[in-house]
N, CA, C and O atoms as a GROMACS GRO file, in nm:
protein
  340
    1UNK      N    1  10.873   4.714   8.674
    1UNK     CA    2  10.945   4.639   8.572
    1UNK      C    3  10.855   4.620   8.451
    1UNK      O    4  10.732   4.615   8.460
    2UNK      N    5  10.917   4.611   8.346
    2UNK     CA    6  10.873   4.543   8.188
    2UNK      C    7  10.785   4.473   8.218
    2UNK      O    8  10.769   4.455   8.339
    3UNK      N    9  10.681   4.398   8.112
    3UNK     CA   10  10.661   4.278   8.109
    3UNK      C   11  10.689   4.225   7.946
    3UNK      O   12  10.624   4.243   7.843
    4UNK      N   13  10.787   4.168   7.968
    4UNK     CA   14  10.821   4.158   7.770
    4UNK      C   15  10.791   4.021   7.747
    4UNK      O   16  10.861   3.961   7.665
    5UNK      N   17  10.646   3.924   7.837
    5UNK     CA   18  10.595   3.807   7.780
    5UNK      C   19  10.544   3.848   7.683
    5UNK      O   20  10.585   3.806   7.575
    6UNK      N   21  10.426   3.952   7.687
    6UNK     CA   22  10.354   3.982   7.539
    6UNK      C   23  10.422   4.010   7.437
    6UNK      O   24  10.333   4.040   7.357
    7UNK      N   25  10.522   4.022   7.381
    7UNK     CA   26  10.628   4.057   7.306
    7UNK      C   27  10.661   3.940   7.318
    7UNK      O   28  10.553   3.880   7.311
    8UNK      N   29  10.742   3.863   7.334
    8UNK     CA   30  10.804   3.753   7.362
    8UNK      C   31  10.711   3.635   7.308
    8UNK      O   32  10.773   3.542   7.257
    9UNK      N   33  10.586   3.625   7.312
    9UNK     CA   34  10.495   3.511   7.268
    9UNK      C   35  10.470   3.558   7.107
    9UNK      O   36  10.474   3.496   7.001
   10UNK      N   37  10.449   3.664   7.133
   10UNK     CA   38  10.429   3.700   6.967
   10UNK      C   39  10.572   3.650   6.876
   10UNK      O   40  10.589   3.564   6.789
   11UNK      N   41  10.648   3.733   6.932
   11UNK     CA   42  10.834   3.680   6.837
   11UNK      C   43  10.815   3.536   6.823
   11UNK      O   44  10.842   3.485   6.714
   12UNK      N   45  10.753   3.433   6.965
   12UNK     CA   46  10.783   3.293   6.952
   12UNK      C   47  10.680   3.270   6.817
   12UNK      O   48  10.712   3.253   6.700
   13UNK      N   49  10.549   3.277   6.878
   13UNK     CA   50  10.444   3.207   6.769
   13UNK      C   51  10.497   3.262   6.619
   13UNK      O   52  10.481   3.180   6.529
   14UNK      N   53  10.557   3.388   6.583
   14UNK     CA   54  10.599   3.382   6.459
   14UNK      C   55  10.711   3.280   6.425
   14UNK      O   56  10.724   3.203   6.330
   15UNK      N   57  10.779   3.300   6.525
   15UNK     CA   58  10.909   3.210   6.481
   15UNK      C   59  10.893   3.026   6.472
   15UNK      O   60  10.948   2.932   6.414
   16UNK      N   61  10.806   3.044   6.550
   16UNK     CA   62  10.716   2.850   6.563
   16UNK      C   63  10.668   2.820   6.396
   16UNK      O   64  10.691   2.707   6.352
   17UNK      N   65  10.623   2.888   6.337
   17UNK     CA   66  10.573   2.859   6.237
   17UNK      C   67  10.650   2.843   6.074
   17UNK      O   68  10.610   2.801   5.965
   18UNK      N   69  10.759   2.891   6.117
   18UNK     CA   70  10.893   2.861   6.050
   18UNK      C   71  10.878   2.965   5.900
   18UNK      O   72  10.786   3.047   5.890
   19UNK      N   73  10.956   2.950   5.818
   19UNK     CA   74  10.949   2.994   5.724
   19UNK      C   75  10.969   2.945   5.552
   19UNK      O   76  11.056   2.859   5.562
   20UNK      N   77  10.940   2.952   5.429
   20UNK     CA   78  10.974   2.899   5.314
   20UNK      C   79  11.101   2.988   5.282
   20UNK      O   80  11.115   3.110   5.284
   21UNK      N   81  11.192   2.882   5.252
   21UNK     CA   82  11.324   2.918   5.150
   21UNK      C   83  11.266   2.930   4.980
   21UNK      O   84  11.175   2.855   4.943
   22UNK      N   85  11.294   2.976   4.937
   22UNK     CA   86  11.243   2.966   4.803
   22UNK      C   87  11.314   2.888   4.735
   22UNK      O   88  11.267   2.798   4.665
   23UNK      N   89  11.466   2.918   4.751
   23UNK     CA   90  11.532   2.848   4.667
   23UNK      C   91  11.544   2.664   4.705
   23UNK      O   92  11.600   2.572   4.644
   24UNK      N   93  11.487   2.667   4.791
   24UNK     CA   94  11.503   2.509   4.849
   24UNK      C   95  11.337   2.423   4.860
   24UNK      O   96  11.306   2.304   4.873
   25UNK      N   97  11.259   2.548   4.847
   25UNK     CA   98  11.133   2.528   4.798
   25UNK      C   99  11.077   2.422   4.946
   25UNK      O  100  10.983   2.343   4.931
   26UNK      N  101  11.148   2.438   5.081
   26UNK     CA  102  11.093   2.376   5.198
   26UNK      C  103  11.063   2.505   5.278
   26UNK      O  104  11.068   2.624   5.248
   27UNK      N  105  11.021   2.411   5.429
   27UNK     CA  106  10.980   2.521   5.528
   27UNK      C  107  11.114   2.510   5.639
   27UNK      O  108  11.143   2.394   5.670
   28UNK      N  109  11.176   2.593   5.685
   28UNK     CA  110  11.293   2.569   5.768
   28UNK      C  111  11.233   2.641   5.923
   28UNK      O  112  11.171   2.747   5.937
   29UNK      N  113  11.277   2.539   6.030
   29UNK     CA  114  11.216   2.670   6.153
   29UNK      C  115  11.369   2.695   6.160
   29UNK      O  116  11.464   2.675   6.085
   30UNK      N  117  11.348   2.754   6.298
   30UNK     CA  118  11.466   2.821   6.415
   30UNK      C  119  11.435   2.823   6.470
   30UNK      O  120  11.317   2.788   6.473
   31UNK      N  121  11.526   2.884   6.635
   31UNK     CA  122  11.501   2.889   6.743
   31UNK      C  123  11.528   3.032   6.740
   31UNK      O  124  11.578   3.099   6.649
   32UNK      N  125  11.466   3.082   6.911
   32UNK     CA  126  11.475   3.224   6.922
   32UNK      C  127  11.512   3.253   7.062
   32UNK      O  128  11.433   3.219   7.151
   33UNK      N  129  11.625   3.313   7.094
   33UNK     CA  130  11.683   3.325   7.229
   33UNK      C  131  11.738   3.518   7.258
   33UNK      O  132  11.825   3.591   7.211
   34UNK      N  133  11.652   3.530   7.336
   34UNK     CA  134  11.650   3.677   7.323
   34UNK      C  135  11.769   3.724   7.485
   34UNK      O  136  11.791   3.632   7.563
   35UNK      N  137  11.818   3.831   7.509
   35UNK     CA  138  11.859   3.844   7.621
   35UNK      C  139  11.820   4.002   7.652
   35UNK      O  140  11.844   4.093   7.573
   36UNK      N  141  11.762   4.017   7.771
   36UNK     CA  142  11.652   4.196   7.777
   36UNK      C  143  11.758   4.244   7.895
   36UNK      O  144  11.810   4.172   7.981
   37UNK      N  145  11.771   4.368   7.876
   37UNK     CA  146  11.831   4.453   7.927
   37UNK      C  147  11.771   4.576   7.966
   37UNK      O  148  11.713   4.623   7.868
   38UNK      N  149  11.760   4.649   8.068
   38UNK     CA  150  11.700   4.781   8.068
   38UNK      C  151  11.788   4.902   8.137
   38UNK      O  152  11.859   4.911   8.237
   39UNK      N  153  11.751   4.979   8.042
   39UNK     CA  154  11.803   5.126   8.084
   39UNK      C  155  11.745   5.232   8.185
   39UNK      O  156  11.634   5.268   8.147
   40UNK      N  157  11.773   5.275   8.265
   40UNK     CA  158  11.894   5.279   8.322
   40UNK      C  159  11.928   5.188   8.449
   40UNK      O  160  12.010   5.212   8.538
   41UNK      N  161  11.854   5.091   8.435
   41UNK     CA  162  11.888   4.951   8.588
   41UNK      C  163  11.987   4.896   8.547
   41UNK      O  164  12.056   4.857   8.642
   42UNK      N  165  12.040   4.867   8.424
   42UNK     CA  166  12.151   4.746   8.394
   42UNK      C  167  12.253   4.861   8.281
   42UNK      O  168  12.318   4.823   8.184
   43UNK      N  169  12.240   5.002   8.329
   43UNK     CA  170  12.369   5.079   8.231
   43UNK      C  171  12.301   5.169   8.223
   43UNK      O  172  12.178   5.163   8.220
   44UNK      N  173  12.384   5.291   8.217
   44UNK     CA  174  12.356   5.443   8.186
   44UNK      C  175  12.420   5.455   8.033
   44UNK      O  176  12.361   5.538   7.963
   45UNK      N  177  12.517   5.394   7.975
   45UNK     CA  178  12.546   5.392   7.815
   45UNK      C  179  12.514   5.291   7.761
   45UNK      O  180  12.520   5.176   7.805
   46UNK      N  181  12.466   5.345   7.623
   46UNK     CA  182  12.455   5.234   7.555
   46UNK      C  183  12.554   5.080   7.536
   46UNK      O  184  12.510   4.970   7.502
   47UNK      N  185  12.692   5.112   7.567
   47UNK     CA  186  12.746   5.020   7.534
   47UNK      C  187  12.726   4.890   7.684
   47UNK      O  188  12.726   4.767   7.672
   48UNK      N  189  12.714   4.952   7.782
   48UNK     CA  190  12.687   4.922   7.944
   48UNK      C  191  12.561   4.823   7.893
   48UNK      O  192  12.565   4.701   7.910
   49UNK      N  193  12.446   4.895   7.826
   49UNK     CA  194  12.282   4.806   7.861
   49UNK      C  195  12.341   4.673   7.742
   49UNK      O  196  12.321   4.554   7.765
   50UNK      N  197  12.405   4.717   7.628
   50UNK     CA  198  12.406   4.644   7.503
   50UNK      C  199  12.515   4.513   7.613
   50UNK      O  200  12.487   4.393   7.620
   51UNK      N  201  12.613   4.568   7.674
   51UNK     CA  202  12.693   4.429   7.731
   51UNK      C  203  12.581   4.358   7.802
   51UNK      O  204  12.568   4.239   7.773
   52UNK      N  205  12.507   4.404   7.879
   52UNK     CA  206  12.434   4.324   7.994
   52UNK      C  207  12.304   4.242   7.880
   52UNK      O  208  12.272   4.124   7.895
   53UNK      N  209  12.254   4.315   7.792
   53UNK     CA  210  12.161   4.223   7.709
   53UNK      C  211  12.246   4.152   7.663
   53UNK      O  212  12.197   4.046   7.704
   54UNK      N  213  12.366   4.110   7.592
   54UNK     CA  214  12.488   4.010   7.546
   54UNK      C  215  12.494   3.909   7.638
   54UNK      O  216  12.482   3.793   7.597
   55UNK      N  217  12.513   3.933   7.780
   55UNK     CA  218  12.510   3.838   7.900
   55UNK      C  219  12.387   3.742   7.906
   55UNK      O  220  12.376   3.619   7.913
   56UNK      N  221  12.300   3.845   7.902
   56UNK     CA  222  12.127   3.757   7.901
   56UNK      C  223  12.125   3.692   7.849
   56UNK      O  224  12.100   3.577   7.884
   57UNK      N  225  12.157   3.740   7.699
   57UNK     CA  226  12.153   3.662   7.580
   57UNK      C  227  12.251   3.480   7.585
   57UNK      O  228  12.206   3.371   7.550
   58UNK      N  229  12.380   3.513   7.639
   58UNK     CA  230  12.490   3.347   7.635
   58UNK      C  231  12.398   3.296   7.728
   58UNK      O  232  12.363   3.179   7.710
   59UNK      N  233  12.351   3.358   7.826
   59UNK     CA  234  12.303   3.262   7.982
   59UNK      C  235  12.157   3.187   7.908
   59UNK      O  236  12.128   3.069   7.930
   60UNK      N  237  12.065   3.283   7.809
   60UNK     CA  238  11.947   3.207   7.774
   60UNK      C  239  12.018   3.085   7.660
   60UNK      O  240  11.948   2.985   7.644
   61UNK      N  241  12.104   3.089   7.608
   61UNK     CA  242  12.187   3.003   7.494
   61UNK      C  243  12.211   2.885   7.629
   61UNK      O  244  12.178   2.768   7.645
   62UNK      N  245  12.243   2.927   7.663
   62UNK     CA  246  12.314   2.821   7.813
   62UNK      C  247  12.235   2.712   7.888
   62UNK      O  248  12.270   2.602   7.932
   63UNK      N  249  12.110   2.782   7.888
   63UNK     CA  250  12.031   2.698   7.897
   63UNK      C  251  11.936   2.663   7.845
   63UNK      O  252  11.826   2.664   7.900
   64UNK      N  253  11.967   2.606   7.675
   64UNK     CA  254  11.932   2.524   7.589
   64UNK      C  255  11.803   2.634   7.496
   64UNK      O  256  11.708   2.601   7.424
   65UNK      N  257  11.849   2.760   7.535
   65UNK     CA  258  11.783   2.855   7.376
   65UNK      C  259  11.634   2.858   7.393
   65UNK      O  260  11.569   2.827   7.493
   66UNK      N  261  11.599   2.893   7.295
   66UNK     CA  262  11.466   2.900   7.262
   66UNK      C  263  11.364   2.943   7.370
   66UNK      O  264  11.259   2.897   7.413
   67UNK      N  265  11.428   3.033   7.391
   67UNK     CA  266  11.359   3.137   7.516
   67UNK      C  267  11.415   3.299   7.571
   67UNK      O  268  11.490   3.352   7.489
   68UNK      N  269  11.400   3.345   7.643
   68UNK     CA  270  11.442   3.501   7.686
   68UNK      C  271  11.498   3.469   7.844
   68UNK      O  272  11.479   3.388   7.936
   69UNK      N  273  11.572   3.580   7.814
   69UNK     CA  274  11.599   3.612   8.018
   69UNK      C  275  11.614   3.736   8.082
   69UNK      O  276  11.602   3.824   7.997
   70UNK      N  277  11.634   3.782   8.197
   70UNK     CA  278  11.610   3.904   8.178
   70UNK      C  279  11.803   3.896   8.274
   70UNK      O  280  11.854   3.809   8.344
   71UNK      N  281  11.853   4.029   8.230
   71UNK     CA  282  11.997   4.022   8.268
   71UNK      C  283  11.963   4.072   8.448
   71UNK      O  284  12.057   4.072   8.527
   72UNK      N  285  11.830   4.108   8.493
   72UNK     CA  286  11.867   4.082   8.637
   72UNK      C  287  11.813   3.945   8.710
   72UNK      O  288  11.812   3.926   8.832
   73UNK      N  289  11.768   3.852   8.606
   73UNK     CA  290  11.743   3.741   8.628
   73UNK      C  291  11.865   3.685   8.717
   73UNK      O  292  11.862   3.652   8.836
   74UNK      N  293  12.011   3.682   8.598
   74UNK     CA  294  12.130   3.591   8.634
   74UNK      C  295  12.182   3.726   8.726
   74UNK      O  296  12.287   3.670   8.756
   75UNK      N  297  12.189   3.811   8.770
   75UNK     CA  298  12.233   3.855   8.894
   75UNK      C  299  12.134   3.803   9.033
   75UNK      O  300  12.178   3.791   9.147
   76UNK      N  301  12.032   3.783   9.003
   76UNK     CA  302  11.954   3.762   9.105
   76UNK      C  303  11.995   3.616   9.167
   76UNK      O  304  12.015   3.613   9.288
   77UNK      N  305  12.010   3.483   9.084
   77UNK     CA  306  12.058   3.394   9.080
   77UNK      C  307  12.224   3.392   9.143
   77UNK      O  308  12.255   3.297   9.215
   78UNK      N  309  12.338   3.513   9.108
   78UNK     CA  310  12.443   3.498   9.134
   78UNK      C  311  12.450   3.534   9.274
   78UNK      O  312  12.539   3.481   9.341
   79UNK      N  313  12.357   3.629   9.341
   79UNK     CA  314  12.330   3.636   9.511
   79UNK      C  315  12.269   3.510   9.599
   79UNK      O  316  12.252   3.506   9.721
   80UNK      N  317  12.242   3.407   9.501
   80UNK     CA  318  12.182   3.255   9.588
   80UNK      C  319  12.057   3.316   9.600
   80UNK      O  320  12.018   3.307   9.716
   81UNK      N  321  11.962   3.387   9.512
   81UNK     CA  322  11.758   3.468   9.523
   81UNK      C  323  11.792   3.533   9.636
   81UNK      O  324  11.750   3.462   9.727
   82UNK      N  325  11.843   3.625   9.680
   82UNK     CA  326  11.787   3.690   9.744
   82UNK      C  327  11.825   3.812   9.691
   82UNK      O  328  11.928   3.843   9.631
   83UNK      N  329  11.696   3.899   9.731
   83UNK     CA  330  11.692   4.026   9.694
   83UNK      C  331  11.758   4.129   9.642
   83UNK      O  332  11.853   4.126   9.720
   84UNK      N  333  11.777   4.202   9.583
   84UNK     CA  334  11.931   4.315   9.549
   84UNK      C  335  11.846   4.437   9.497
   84UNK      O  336  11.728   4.447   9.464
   85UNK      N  337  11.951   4.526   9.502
   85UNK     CA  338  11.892   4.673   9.469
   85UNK      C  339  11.902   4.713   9.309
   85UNK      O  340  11.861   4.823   9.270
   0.00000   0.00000   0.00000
């Protein structure tokens, strides 16, 4: 498997540090809620991996944002943890 923490800390620490509007002449943050998908475990077409990162994506919104998940996370969870292929 991936490991998309190193990626994932970098996106945060940029996004932690917020940004200047110009026209408002402040600093505004955001939050950052990513949902990871991989090919070919979660879809053989693009439109297949793009639904299952969409899923990742509401389930990390779901539970309160500002973080990542991985889309065999919430299958792993929907078997009660145990194992799956």
């Amino acid at each position: 498997m991936f490991s998309s923490a190193p990626c994932w800390k970098k996106l945060k620490s940029a996004v932690n540090e917020g940004f200047i509007l110009d026209r408002l002449k402040e600093r505004v943050y955001i939050s950052l809620s990513i949902g990871v998908a991989h090919y070919p475990i979660n879809g053989t077409t693009f439109s297949d991996v793009l639904k299952c990162a969409d899923t990742a994506l509401y389930e990390a919104k779901s539970r309160g944002g500002d973080d990542y998940i991985f889309y065999q996370e919430i299958e792993y969870s929907k078997m009660g943890g145990r194992a799956y292929q």
